[in-house]
C-alpha positions in Angstrom: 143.6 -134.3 15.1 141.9 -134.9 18.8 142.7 -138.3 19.9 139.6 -140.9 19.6 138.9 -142.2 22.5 141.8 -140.6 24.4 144.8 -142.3 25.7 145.0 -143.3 29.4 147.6 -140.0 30.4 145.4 -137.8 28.2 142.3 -139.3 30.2 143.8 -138.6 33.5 145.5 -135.2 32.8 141.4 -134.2 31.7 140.2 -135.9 35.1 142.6 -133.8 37.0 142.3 -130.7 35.9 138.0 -130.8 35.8 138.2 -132.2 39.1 140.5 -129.3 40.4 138.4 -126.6 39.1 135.5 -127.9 40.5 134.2 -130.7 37.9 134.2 -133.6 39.6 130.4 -135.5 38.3 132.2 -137.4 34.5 130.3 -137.4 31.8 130.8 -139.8 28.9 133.5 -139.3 26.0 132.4 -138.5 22.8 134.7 -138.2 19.7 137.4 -137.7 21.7 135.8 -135.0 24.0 135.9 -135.8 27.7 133.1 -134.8 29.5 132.8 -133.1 33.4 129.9 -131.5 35.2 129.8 -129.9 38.5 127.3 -130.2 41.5 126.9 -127.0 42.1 127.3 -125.0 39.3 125.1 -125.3 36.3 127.0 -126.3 32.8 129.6 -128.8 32.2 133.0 -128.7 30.6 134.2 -131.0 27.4 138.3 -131.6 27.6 140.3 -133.3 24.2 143.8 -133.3 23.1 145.5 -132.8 19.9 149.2 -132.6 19.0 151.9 -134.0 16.5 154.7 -133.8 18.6 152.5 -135.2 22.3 148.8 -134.5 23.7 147.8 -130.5 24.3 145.0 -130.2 26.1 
């Protein structure tokens, strides 16, 4: 089950690793997907996490 809306370390654990690849423009959250787009390349990227024993993202 992806957690709706995602919790704050889930959140920032998405943030880092869009931003470190290159993601860095957020887009909104949507049913628990976490949205990131990039300036210069075309597309974006959509981060959740799900787990019964702590987040996997």
């Amino acid at each position: 089950m992806i957690e709706v809306p995602q919790s704050f370390v889930v959140r920032q654990e998405c943030e880092k690793a869009a931003y470190q690849n290159g993601y860095r423009r957020p887009l909104e959250e949507r049913y628990g997907w976490r949205g990131f787009a990039s300036t210069t390349v075309p597309g974006a990227i959509h981060m959740a996490a799900t787990g019964t024993n702590g987040a996997r993202l």
